[in-house]
N, C-alpha and C positions, 0 to 999 in steps of 0.2 A: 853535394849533388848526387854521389853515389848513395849515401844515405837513403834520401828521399823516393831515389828510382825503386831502389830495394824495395820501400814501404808500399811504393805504388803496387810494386810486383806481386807483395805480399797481399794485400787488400784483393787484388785481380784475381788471384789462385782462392781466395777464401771464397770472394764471388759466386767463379765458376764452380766451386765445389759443391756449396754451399741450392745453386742451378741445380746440379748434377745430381743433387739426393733429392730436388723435389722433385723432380720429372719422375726419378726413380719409381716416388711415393703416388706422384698417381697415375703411374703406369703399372701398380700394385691396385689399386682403386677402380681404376678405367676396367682391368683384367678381372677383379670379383664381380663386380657391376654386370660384364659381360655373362660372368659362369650364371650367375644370378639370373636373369634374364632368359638365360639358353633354359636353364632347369628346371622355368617357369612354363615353358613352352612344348617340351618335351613329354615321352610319357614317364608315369610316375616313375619307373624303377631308375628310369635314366637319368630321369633329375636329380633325384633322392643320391645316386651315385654319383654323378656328376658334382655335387657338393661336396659330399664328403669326404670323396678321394683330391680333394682340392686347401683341403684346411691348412695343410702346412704353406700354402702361400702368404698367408698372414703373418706366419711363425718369424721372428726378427726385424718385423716391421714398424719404422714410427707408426705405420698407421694399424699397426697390429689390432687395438678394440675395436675399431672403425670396422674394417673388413668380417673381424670374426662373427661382429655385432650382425654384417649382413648377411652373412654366409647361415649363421642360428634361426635368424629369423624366417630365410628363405628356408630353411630346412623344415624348421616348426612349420612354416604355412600348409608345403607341399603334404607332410606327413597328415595335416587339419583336412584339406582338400580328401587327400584319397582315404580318408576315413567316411565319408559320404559314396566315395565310389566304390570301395569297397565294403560292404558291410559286416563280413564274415570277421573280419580282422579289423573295426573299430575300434573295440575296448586301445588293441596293444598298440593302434595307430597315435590315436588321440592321446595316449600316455609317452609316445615319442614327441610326438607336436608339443607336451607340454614341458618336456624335457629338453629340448632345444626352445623352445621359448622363456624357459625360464633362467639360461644360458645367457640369452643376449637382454633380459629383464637385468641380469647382475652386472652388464657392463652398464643398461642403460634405464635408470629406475623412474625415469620421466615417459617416457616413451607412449602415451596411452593406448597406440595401436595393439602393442604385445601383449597389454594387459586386458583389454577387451578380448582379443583371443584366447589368451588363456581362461577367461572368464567363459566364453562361450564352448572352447573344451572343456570346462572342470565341471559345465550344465550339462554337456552332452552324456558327460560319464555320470552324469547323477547325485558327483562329489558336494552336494551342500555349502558345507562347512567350508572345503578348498575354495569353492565360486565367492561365498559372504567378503572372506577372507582379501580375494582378492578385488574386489570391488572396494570394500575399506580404501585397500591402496590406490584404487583406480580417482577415489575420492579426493583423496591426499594429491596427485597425481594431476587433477583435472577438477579443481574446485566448483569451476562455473557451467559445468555436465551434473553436479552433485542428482539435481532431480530425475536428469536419467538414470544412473546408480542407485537412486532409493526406488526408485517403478523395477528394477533389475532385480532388486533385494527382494522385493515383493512377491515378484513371478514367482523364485525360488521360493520363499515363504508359503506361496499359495499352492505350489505343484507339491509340496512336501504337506499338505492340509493344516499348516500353523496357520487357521485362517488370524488369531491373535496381531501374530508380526507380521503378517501379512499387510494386516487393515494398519498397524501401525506404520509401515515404511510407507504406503499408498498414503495414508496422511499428508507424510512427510513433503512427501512429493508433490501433493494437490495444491497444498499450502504455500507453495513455493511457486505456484502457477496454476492461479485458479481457470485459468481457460481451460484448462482439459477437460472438460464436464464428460467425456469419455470415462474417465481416471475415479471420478464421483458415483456415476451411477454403477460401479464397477466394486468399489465399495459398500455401496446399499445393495449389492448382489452379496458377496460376500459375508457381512452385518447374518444377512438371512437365510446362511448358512451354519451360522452356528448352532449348537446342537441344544442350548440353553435357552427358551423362551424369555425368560424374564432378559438375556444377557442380550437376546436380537433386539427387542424392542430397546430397552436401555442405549445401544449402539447405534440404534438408528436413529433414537431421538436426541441423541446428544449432537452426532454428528452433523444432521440438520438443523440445531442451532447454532453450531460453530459457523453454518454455511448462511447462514440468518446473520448472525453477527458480522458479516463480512458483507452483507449489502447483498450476499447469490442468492436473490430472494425465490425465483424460479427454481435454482435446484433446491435450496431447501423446502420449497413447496412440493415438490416430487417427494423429498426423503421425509415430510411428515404423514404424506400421504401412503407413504410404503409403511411409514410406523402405525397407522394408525388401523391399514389392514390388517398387519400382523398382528393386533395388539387385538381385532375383532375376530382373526380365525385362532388366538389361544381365548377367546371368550373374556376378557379382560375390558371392559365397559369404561370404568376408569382410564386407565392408558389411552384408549382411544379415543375419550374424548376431550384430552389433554393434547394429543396430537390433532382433533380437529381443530382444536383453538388457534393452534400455531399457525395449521394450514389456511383458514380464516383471517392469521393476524396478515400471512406471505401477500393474501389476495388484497387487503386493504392497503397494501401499500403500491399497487398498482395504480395506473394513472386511468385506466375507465375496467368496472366491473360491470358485467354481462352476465345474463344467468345461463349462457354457456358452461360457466364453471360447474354447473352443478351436476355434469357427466363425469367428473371426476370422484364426488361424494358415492357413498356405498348407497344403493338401495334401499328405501322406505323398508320395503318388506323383510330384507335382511337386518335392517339396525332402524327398528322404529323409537327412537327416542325422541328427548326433546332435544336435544342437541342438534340434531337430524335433519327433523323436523321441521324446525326453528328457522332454520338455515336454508333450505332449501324452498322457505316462503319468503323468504329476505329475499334470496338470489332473483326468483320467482314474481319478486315484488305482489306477492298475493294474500301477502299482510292487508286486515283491516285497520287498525292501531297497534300502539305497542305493547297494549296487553297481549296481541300475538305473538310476543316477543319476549317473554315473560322469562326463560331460561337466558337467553343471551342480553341479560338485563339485571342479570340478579348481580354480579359484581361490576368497579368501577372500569378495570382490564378487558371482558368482553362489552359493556359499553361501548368506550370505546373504538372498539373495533366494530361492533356493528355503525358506530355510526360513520364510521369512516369507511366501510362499504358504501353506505347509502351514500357518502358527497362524491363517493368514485363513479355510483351507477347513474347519481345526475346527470354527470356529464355523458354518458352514453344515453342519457332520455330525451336528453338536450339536441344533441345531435339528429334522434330518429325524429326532432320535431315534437316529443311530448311533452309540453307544458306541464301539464295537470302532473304525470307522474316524476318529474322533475320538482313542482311543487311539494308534491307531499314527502317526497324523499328527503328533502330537506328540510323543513317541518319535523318532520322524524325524528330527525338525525337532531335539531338543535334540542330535540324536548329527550332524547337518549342520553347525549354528550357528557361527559361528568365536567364537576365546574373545574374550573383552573387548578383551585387548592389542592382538589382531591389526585394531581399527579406525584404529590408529595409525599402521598400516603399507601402508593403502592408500589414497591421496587420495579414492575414490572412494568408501571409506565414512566417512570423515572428518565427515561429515553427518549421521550416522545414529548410533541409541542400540541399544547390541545386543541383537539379538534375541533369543539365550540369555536375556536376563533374562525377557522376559514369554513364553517361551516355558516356562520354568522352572517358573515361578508359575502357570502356565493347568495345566502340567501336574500340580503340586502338588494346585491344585484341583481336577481332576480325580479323583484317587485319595481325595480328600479330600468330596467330592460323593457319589460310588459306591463307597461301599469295597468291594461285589465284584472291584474291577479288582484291589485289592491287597491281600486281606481279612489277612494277618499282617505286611502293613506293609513287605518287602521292599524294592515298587516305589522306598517312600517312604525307606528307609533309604539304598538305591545311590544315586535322589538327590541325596542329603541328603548322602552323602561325596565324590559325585563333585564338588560345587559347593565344598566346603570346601576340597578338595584343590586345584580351580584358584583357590581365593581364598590357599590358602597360597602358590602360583606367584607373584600378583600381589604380595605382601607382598614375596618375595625378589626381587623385577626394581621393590620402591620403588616402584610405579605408581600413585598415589592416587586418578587416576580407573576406575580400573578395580577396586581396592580398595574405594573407596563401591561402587561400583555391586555386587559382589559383596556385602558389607553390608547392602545395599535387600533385594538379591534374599533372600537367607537371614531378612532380617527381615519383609518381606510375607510369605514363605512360614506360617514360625512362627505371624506375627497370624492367617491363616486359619484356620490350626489352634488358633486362643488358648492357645497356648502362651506364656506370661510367664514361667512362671517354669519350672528346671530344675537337676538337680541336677549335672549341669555347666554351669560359667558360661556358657559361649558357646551353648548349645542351646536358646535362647529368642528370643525377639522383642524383648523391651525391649535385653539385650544389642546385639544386630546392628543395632538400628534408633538406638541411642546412638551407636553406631557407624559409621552411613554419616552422622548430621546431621554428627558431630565432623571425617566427613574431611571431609565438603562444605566446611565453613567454614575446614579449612586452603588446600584447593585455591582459593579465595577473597580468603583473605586473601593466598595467592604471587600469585594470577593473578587482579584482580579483574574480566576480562573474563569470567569462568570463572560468574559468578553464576548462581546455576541456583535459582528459590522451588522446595520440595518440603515443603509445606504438608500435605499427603497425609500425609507421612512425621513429621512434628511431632503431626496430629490423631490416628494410631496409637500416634505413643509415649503419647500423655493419657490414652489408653485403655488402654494399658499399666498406666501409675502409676495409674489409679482403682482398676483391677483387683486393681491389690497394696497398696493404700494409702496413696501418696506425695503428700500434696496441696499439698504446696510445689512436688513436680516437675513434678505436673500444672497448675498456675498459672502455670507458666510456659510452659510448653509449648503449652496453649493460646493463650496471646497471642503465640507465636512461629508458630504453627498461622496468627492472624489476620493477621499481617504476612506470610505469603504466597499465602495470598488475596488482600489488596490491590491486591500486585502482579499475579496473575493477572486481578485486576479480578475476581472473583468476592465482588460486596460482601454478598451474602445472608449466605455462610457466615461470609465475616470477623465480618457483623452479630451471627451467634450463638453466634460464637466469644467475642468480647468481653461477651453478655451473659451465657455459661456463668460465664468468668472473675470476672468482678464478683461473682459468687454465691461465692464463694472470699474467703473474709481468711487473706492473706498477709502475714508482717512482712520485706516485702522492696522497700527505696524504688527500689532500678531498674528491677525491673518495674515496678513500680506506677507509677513515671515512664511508664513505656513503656507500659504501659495507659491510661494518659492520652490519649496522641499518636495512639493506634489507635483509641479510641474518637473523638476529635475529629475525624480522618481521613475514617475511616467517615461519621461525621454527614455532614461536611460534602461529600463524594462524592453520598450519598444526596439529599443538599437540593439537587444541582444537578442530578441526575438528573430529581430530583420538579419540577423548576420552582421550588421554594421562593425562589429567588433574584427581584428584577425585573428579570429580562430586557431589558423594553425603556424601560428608565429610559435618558432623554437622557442623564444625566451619569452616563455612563459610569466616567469615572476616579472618582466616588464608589463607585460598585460594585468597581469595584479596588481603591478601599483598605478599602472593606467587606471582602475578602478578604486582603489583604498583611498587614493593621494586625490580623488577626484571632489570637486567643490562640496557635492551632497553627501561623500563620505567623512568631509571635511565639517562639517556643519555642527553645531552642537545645541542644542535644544537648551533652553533653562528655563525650562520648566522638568519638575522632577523625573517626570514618567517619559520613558524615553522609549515605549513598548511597540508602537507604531513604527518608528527606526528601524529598530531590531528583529519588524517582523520582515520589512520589508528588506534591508541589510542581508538576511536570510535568504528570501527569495530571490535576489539580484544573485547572490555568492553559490546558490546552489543552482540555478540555471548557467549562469555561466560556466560551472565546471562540467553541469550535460551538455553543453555547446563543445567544449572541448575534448571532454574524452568520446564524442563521437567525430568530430575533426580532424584533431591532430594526434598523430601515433607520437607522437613528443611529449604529449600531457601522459605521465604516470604518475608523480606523486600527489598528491588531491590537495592542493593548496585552495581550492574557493570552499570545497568539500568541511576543512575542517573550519576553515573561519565562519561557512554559514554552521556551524553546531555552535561555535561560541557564542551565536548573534542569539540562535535560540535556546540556547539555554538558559539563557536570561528570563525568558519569560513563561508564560504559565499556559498559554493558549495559543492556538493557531489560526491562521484567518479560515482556512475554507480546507475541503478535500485534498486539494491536490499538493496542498504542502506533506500531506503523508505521501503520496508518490517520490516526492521530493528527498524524505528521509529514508525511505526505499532503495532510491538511485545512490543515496549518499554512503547507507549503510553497506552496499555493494562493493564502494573500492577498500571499505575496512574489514570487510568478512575475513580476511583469510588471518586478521589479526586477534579474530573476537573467539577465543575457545567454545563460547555458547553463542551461536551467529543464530538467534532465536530472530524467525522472522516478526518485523511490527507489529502490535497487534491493535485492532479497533475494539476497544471493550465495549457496544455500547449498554451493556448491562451495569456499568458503573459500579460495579461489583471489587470494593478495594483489595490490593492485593495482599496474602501473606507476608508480613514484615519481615519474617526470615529471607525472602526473597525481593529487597528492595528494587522498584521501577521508574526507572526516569520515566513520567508523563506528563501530559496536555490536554487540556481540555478541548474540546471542538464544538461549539454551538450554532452552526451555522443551521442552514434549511430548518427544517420539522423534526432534528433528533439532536438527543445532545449524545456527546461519545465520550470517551478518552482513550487517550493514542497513548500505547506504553509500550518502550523498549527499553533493552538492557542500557543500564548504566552506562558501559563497558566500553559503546558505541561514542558518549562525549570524552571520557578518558581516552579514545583512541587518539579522537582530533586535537586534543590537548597537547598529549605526548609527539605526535607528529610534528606538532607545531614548534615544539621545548627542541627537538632533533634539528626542525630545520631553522634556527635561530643557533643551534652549535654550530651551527656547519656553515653559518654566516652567510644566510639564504642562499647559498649553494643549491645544485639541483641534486637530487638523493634520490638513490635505486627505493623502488617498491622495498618496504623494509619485512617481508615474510617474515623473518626469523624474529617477530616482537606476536607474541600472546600477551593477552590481558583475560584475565579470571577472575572475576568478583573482585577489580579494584586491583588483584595483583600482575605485574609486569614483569613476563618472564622473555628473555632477551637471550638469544643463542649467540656462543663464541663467535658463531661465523658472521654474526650481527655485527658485535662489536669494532672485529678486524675490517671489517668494510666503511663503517660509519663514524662519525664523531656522535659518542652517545656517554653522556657521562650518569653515573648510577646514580646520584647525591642529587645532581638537576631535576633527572626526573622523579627523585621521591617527594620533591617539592609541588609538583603538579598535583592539582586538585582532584580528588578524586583518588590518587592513588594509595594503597596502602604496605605494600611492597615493594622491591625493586630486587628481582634475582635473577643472575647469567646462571645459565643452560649451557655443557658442554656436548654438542653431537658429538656422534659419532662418523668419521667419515665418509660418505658412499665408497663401496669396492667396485 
């Protein structure tokens, strides 16, 4: 008994002791806080002394960095402060501020407050090189600030006249958040600074197609227009009519062109060309034929683009009520348009879906809207054979894309006119629209980059076969209707596509499989849309196998092509982890992040836009693993890349361009590896693993990795993708 009392005693004294040093420690804490506080309020000399006659309170303390760390920084501020109020003695102020700030930097190298000041002293003194230096760290420091750090890099850049790294960190920066359109025309100032004529225009005309290429079609229209000036006041005719083109292609992809635009072109009197010229009768609509049109007519490239002003300015003719010049702009535009083949034959429209077709079809509805234009059908008939005729062309030159597209065109035609049925076979809509799904899906099955949803083209055939009473065709059709919706992400219509379907008994078990999967699909898109899921449920991996383990992830296709799955597989896995990591502060490790990479990397193409958003969002929680965190890029110049520099990409065929999405490799190896970790760890939940770099394939893994995680080096040299496996010894922070 005596024993036991003793223990108790002993425990009770350890207790109190143990009390007695913490109260100690932050009544050393309570006590800096306060000096702190006072030295902030007072005037400078008092503060500045009030501190520093105060340091040895720290001196012997557990919380000795804690305090000194506060007492440094209070010091560094105040000294930062009174270098603005007084300015006679800045230089030796701002060199003390840096000096106690780089004091509590050494206890605390995270800290991004200190390092922003020290940054904004090392500007103040002039120091360059010190500010680069320390923005580096600020980077390291505070990854997801990086585009502020590169517009900071810039400033520096630009106050020291490197307008070079200047335009290169502002890049950086833009690129990484194209809304700043501030940050752009800030750059086309700079561009037109340089002291080299050939090197401004060069810079402004590259730059302005990198901002083309990315869909800014407004600012790149600014930055060809700025090229295209500077290109006419060094006297360079060429250049600048190489930048009109561009600025011509920016306005044809506008949804109505107005000959407003044409206060933006240079003056007749100052640039009388034909270019000019040309152009400015287009805008003007003050063309008599296309022989006025003779310059922007001589290749298949400005073609066209003239003709894709003209269907833009219809609809502006359309609007003011002018028939007549709505007519002829159209008109125009189908006797401009190059045929289908000919996008094959110029890189530069290699990207673009021809304009003949909805130039075709506007025109069709046209005559078809106003039948005074063609009251005995002529307009409609010449047409009608002139389109047949170049579809027979494409058949003898074998060209299957250009064949579909010819098919569409004849069969949207038709459907306006509800035309189904005809007493010749090919003179209807169901015919021609049978007919462009069947070629689609052979160009597909040769070339499965080639995937293109035309969901549009599926919901007019349904309406086809109700029309004439096919309701097996229409049963199917619709749910071939909803599977690409899907892919466009347009889950409304898939939703009532699948409930038209259901209304339907069909004795047909592969649809009906397949109505299954699109219904389940749909649901479950919709439920993570709505929040139906718990978001911010800690056990995360149970909401993961609420979804993995779920019927439709369950499902398995037998038939080969498992591409529609896996794109949708994709989209479900990568919404749901932006459901989460804006939810729950519990989600860090990217578990939906990596399995939608696995889904897509299976396949070759993406349904629509907004799955690069998606790989966007994805490649965000693995940045700080990627050495080259190279933002996505949308090529749609199709332009393949240096083999030295392999790219994971996809194709994208969606709308009126085609593109390819390319990013680093490095990006699927991440989610790989992630995945090979959290399968050691025996789906365990795992710290954000920073200390894993990946570099062209190789995996470099910090000590302080490995002592934290189950990470074994042999596992992951077997992951796909990798070609290395090497530990990294840091060094420890002091």
């Amino acid at each position: 008994m005596k024993a036991i009392t003793s223990k108790i005693t002993v425990f009770l004294v350890l207790i109190l002791c143990l009390s007695t040093i913490l109260k100690a420690q932050d009544r050393v804490i309570t006590e800096v806080n306060s000096i702190c506080n006072t030295a902030l309020k007072v005037p400078f000399n008092e503060g500045i002394t009030l501190i520093t006659s105060n340091f040895e309170k720290c001196q012997n303390s557990d919380q000795q960095s804690k305090c000194l760390y506060k007492m440094y920084f209070t010091a560094g501020y105040l000294y930062q402060m009174a270098s603005n109020e007084f300015p006679d003695n800045r230089k030796s102020y701002l060199e003390s501020s840096i000096d106690y700030y780089q004091k509590a930097h050494e206890i605390d190298r995270t800290d991004v407050s200190i390092i922003n000041n020290m940054f904004l002293a090392y500007k103040t003194l002039g120091n360059t090189r010190a500010a680069l230096n320390i923005l580096d760290q600020a980077i390291k420091a505070d990854q997801n600030n990086k585009t502020k750090y590169d517009i900071n890099k810039g400033d520096l850049y630009y106050d020291s006249k490197d307008y070079k790294k200047a335009i290169e960190q502002y890049m950086a920066a833009f690129f990484s958040n194209v809304n700043n359109e501030g940050l752009a025309w800030k750059i086309f100032d700079i561009y037109s600074q340089l002291p080299i004529q050939a090197e401004v225009f060069k810079g402004l005309y590259s730059f302005s197609e990198e901002l083309f290429d990315q869909n800014l079609n407004d600012l790149a229209r600014g930055g060809f227009l700025v090229a295209m000036k500077r290109a006419l006041l060094a006297k360079d005719s060429v250049n600048a009519e190489n930048a009109c083109i561009r600025w011509a292609e920016t306005i044809s992809r506008k949804n109505s062109v107005s000959g407003s635009f044409i206060d933006e072109l240079p003056d007749l009197k100052s640039w009388p060309t034909d270019c000019n010229k040309e152009l400015q009768m287009l805008l003007m609509n003050s063309f008599v034929n296309t022989g006025n049109l003779k310059w922007w007519t001589q290749d298949d490239f400005r073609r066209h683009i003239t003709a894709s002003i003209l269907l833009k300015m219809e609809s502006a003719a359309l609007m003011e009520g002018n028939l007549k010049n709505a007519e002829k702009m159209l008109e125009t535009a189908l006797d401009i348009a190059p045929e289908f083949y000919r996008y094959k034959s110029d890189n530069r429209l290699e990207r673009y879906f021809p304009v003949k077709l909805d130039v075709a079809i506007e025109l069709s509805r046209l005559y078809n809207r106003y039948p005074r234009l063609d009251s005995n059908q002529e307009k409609f008939n010449a047409l009608i054979q002139e389109l047949f005729n170049e579809k027979i062309l494409h058949y003898l030159q074998n060209d299957l894309e250009s064949i579909q597209k010819s098919h569409t065109m004849l069969g949207l035609i038709y459907a306006d006119r509800n035309v189904w049925k005809s007493s010749w076979y090919a003179g209807n809509a169901i015919f021609q629209l049978e007919r462009a799904i069947e070629v689609q899906r052979k160009i597909e099955n040769k070339n499965p980059e080639k995937f293109k949803p035309v969901p549009a083209l599926h919901q007019m055939l349904a309406k086809g076969y109700q029309q004439t009473n096919q309701p097996a065709k229409e049963y199917r059709t619709l749910i071939d209707a909803a599977v690409g919706y899907l892919d466009l992400d347009n889950l409304t219509m898939a939703e009532s596509l699948v409930h038209d379907a259901k209304k339907r008994t069909v004795q047909d078990e592969g649809y009906n499989q397949k109505l299954k999967e699109v219904g389940l699909i749909t649901t479950m898109r919709f439920n993570i849309r709505n929040g139906s899921y718990d978001f911010k449920s800690t056990d995360v991996k149970a909401l993961e196998k609420n979804i993995t383990e779920s019927e439709l992830f369950r499902l398995t296709s037998e038939k080969k092509d498992n591409s529609f799955l896996n794109r949708q597989k994709f989209k479900i896995m990568a919404d749901m982890g932006t459901k989460c990591s804006a939810l729950n502060p519990a989600y860090k490790y990217p578990i939906f992040e990596m399995k939608a990479l696995d889904y897509i990397d299976k396949e070759k193409a993406l349904g629509n836009y907004q799955d690069i958003n998606r790989l966007n969002l994805i490649q965000g929680k693995f940045i700080i693993n990627l050495e080259k965190g190279d933002p996505i890029k949308v090529n749609q110049n199709m332009i393949k890349t240096d083999a030295k520099e392999p790219l994971k990409t996809w194709s994208l065929n969606t709308g009126t361009y085609q593109t390819q999405i390319e990013v680093n490799p490095d990006l699927i190896i991440a989610g790989k590896v992630y995945e090979k970790i959290l399968n050691e760890n025996n789906d365990q939940p795992v710290d954000g693993l920073n200390g894993i770099q990946i570099n062209q394939g190789k995996v470099i893994i910090t000590d302080d990795a490995l002592e934290k995680e189950t990470i074994e080096k042999a596992k992951l040299q077997q992951v796909k993708g990798v070609k290395k496996v090497q530990v990294m010894k840091i060094k420890p922070m002091q």
